[in-house]
Each structure stands twice: as structure tokens, then as C-alpha cells.
DSSP file (Angstrom, degrees, kcal/mol; ACC not computed):
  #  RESIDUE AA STRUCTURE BP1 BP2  ACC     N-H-->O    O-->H-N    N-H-->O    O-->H-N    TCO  KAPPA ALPHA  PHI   PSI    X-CA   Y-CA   Z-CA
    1    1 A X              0   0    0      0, 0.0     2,-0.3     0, 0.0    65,-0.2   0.000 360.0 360.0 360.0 133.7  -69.6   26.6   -8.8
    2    2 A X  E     -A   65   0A   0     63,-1.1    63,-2.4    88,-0.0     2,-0.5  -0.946 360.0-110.9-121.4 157.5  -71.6   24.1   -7.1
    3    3 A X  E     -A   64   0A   0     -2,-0.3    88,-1.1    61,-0.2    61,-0.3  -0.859  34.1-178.3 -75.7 109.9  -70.7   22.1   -3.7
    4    4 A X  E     -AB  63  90A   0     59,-1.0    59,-2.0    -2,-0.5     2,-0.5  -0.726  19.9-153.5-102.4 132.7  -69.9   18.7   -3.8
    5    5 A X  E     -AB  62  89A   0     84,-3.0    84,-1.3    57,-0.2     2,-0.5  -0.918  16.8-171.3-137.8 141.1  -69.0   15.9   -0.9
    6    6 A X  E     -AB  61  88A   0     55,-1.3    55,-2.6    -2,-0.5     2,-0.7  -0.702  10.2-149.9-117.3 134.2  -66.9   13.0   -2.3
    7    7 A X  E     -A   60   0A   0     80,-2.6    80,-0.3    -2,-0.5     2,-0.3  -0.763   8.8-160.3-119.4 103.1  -66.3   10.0    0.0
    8    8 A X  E     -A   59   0A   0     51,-1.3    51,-1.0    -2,-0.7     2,-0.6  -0.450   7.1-159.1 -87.9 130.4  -63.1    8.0   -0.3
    9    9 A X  E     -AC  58  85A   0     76,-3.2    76,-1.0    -2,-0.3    75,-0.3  -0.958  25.2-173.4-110.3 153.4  -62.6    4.4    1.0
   10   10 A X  E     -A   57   0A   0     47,-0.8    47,-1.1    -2,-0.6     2,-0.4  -0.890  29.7 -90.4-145.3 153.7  -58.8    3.8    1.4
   11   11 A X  E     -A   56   0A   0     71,-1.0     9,-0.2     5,-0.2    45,-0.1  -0.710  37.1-128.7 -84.9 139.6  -56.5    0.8    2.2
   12   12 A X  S    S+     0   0    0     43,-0.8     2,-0.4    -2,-0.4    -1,-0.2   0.741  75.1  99.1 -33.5 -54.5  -56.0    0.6    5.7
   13   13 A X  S >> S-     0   0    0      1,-0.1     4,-1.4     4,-0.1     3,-0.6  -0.386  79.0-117.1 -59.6 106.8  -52.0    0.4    5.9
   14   14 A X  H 3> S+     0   0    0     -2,-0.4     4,-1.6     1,-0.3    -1,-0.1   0.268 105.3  48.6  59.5 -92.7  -50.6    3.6    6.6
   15   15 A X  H 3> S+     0   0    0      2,-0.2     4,-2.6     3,-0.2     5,-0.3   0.990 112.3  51.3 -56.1 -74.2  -48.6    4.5    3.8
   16   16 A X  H <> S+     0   0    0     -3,-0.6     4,-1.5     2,-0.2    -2,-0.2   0.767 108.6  54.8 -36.4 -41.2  -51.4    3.6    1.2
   17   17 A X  H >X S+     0   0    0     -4,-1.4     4,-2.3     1,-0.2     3,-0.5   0.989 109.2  41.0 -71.3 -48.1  -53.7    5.6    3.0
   18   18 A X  H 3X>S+     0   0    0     -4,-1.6     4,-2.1     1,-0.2     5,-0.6   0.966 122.0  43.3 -54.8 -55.9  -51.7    8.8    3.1
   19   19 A X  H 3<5S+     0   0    0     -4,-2.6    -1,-0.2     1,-0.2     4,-0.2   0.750 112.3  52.5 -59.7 -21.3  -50.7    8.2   -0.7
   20   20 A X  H <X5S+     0   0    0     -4,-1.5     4,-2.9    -3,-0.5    -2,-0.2   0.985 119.2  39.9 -49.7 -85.8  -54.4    7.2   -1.4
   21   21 A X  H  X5S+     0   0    0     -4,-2.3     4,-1.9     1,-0.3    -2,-0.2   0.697 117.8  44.0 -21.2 -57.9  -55.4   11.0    0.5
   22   22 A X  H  X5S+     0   0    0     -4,-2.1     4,-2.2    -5,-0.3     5,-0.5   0.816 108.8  52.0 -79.3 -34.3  -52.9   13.0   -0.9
   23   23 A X  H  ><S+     0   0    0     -5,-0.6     4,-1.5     2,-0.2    -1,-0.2   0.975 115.2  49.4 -75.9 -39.8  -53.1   11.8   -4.6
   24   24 A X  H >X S+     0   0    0     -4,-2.9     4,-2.4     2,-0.2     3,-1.5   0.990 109.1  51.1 -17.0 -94.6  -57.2   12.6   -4.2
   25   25 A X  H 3X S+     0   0    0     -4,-1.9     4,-0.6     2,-0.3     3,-0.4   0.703 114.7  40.5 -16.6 -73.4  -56.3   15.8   -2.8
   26   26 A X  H 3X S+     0   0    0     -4,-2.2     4,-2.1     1,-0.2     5,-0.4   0.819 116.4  49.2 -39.7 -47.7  -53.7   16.7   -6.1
   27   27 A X  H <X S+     0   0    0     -4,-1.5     4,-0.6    -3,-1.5    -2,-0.3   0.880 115.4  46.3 -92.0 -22.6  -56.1   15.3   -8.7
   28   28 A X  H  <>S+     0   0    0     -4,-2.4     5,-0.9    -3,-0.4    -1,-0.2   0.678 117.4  39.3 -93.1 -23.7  -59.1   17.4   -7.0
   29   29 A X  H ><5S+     0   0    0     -4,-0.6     3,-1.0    -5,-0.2    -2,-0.2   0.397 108.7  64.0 -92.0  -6.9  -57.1   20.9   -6.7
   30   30 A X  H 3<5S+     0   0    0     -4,-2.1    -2,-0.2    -5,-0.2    -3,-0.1   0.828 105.3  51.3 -70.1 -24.2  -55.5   20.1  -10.4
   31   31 A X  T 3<5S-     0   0    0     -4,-0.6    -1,-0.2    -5,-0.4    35,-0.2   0.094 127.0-101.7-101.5  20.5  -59.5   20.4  -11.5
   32   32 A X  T < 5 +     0   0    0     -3,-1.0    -3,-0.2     1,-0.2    -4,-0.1   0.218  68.0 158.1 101.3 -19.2  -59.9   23.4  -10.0
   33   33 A X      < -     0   0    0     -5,-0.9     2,-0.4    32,-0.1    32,-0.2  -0.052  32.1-148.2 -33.7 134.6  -61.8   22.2   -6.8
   34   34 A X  E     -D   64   0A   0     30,-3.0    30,-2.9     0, 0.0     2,-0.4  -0.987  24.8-133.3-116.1 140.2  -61.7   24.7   -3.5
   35   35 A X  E     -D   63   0A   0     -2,-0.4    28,-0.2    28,-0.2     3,-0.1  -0.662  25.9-176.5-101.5 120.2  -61.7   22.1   -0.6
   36   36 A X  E     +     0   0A   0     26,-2.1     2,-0.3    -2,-0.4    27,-0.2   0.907  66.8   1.6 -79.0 -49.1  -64.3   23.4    1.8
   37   37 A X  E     -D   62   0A   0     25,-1.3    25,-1.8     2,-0.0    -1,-0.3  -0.987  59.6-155.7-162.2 141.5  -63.9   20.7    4.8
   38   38 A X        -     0   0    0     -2,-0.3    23,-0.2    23,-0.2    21,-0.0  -0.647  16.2-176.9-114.9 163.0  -61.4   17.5    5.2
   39   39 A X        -     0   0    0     -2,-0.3     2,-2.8    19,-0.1    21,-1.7  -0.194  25.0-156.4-173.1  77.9  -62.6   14.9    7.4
   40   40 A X        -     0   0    0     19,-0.2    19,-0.2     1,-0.2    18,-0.1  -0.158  16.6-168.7 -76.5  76.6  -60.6   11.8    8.2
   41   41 A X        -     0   0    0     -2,-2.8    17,-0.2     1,-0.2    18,-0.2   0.488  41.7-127.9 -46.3  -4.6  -64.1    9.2    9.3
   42   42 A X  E     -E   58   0A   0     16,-0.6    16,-2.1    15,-0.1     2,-0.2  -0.089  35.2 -42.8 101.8-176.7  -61.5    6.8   10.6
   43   43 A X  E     +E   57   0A   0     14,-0.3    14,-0.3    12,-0.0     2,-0.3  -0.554  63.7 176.8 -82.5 161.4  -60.9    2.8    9.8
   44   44 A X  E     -E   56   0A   0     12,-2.7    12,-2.8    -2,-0.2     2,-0.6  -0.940  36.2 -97.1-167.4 160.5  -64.1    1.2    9.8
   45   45 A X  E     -E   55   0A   0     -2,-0.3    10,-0.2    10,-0.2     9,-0.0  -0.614  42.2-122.4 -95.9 110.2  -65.1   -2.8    9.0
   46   46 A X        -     0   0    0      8,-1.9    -1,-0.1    -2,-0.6     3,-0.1   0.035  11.7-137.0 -43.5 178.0  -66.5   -3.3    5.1
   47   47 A X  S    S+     0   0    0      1,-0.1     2,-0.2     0, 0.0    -1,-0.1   0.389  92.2   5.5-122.1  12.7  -69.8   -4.8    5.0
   48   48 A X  S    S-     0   0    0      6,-0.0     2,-1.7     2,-0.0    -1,-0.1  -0.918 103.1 -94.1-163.2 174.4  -68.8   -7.1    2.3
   49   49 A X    >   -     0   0    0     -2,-0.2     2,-0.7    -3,-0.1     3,-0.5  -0.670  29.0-157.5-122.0 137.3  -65.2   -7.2    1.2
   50   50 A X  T 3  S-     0   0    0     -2,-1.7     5,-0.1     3,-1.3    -4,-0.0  -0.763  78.2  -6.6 -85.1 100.0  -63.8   -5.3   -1.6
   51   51 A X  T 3  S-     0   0    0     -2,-0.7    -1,-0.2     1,-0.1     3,-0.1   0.644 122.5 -64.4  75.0  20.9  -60.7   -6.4   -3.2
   52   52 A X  S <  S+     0   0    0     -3,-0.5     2,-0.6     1,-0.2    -1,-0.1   0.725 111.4 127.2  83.2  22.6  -60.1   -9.4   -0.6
   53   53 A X        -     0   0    0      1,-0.2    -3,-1.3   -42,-0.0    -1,-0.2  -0.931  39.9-176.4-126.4 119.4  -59.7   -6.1    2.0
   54   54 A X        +     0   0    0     -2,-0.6    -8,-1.9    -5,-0.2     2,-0.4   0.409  63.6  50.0 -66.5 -20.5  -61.8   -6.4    4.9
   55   55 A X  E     + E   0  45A   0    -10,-0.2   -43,-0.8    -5,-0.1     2,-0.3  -0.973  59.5 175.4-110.4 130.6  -60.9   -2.9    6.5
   56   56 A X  E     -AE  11  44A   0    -12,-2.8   -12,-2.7    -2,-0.4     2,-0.5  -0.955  24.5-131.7-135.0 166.0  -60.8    0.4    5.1
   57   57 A X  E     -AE  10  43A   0    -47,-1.1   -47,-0.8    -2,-0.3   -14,-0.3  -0.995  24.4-142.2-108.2 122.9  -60.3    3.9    6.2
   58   58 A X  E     +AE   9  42A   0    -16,-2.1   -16,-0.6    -2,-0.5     2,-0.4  -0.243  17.5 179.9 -65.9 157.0  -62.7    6.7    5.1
   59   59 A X  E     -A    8   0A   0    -51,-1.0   -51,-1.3   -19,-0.2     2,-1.0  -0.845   9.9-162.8-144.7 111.3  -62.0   10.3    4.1
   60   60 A X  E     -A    7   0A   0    -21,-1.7     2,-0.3    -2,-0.4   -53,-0.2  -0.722   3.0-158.3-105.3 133.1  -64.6   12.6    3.2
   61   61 A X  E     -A    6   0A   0    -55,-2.6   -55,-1.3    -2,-1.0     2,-0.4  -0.836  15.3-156.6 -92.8 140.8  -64.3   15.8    1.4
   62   62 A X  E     +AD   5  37A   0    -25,-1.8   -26,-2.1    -2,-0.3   -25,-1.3  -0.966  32.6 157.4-110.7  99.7  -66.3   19.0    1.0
   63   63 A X  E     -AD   4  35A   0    -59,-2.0   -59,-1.0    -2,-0.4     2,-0.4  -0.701  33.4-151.7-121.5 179.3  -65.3   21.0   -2.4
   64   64 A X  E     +AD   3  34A   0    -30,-2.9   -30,-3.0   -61,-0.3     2,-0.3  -0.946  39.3 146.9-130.9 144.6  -67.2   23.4   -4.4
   65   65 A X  E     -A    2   0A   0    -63,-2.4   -63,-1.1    -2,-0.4   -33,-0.1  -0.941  56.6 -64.2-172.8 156.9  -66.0   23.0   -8.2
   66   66 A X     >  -     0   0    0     -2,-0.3     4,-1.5   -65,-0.2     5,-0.1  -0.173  40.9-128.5 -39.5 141.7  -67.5   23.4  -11.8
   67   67 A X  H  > S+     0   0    0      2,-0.2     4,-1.2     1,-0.2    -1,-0.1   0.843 114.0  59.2 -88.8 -36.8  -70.2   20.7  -12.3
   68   68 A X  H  > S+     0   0    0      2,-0.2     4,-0.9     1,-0.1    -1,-0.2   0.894 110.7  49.3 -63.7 -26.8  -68.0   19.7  -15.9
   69   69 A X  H >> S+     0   0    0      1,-0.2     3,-6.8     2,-0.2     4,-0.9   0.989 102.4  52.6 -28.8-103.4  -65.2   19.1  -13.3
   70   70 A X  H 3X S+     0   0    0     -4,-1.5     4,-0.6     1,-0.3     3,-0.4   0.655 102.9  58.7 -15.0 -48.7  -66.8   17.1  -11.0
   71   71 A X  H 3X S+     0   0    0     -4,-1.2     4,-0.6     1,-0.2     3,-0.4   0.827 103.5  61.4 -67.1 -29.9  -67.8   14.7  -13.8
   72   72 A X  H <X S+     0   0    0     -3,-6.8     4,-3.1    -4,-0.9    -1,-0.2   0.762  87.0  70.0 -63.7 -37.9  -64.1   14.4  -14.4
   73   73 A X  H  X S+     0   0    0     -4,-0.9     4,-1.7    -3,-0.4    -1,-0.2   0.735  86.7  61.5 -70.4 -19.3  -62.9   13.0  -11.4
   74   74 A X  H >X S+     0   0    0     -4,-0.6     4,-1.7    -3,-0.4     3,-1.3   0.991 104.2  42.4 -47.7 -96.3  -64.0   10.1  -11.5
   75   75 A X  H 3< S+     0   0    0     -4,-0.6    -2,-0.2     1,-0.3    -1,-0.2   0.715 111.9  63.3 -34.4 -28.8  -62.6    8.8  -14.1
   76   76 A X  H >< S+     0   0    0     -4,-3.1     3,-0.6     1,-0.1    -1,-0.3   0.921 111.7  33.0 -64.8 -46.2  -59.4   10.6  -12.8
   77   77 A X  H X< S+     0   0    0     -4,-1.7     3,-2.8    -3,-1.3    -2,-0.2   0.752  91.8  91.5 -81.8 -22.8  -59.0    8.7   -9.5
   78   78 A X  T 3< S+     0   0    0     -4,-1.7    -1,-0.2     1,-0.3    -3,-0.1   0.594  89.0  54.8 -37.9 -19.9  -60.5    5.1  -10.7
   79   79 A X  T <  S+     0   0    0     -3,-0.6     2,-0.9    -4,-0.2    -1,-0.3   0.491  73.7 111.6-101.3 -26.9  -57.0    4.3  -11.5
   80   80 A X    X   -     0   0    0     -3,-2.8     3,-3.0     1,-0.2    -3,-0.0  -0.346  55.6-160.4 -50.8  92.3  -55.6    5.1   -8.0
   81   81 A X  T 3  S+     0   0    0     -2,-0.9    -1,-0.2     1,-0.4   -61,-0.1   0.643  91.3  57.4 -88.8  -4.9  -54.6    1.3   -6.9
   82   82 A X  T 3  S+     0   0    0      1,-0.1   -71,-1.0   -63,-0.1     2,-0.5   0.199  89.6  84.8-119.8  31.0  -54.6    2.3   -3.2
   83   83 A X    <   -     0   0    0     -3,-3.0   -73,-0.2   -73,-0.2     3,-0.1  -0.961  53.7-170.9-132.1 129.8  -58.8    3.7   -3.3
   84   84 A X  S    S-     0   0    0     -2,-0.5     2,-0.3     1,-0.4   -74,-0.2   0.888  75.3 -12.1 -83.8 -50.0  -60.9    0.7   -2.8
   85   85 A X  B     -C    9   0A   0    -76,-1.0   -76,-3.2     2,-0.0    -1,-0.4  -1.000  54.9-166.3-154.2 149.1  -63.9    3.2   -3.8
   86   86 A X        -     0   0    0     -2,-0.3     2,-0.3   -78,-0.2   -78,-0.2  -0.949  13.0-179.2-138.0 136.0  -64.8    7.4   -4.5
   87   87 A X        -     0   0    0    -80,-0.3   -80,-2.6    -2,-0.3     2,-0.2  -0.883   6.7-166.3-131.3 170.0  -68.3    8.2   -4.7
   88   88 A X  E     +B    6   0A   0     -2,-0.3     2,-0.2   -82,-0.2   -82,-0.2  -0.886   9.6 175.8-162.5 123.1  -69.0   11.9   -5.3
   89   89 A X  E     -B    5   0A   0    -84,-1.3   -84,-3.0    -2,-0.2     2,-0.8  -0.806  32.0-114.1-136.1 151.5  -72.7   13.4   -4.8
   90   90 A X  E     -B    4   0A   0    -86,-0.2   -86,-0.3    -2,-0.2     3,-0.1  -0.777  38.5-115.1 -95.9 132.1  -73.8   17.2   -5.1
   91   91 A X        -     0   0    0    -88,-1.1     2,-0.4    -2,-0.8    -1,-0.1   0.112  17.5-121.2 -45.5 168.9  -75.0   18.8   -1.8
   92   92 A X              0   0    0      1,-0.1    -1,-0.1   -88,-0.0     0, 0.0  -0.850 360.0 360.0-110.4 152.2  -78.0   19.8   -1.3
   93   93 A X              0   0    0     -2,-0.4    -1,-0.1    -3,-0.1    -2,-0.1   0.642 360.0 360.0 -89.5 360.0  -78.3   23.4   -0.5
């Protein structure tokens, strides 16, 4: 198992963001992920805009999971219509 931290941009409104979070959250313990640290970075101002959406709220995660995992999740969450963007990078030890 290796440690991972995956950084979610989310639409601002409310609702989206909690359905954004939580649907993360699902698709990341459905792959086997143990979530190490949650971390809600707050709303914050794009530095370009993504989708016409000038605001987003971050979420960062800390998981440890299988490195064939990991490769998976991407491609699991791309689809999510309320995450503007997921990167997901391996810690360093």
C-alpha cells in the first residue's frame, strides 16, 4: 500500500459540493482506499476559469491504497459533472 494525496476542485454551490465530496469519498473507499486525513481548503478564486466557473471549493484527501487502484480513479471520477478537476500524486515518504 502506498500513500497518496488527491486534490479535488468542486463547484462552489453547496449542494454540488457535498455531492461532488461524498461521491469522491464512495468511488475512493469502493477501491479499497483507507482515508488517512480529510481536509476541506475552503472556496478559493480560479486563476483562469474552468468550465465558465470562476470559484471553486477545494478538498484534499490523504489515502493509502494499491498503486493498480490509484490508477483507476481517475478515470472513475472524470465523469463526476460537479468536479471541475482531481489530480492525484504519490507522497513522498
Amino acid at each position: 500500500m502506498r500513500t497518496y494525496e488527491a486534490m479535488c476542485v468542486l463547484r462552489v454551490e453547496e449542494d454540488a459540493f457535498q455531492r461532488g465530496k461524498d461521491a469522491v469519498r464512495a468511488e475512493l473507499t469502493k477501491l479499497g482506499a483507507n482515508i488517512v486525513k480529510e481536509e476541506d481548503m475552503g472556496q478559493r478564486t480560479l486563476a483562469y476559469p474552468i468550465k465558465d466557473v470562476h470559484q471553486a471549493h477545494y478538498f484534499y484527501f490523504v489515502v493509502e491504497m494499491d498503486p493498480d487502484n490509484a490508477r483507476k480513479i481517475e478515470d472513475a471520477v472524470r465523469l463526476f459533472e460537479e468536479l471541475l478537476r482531481f489530480m492525484m500524486v504519490r507522497q513522498e515518504s
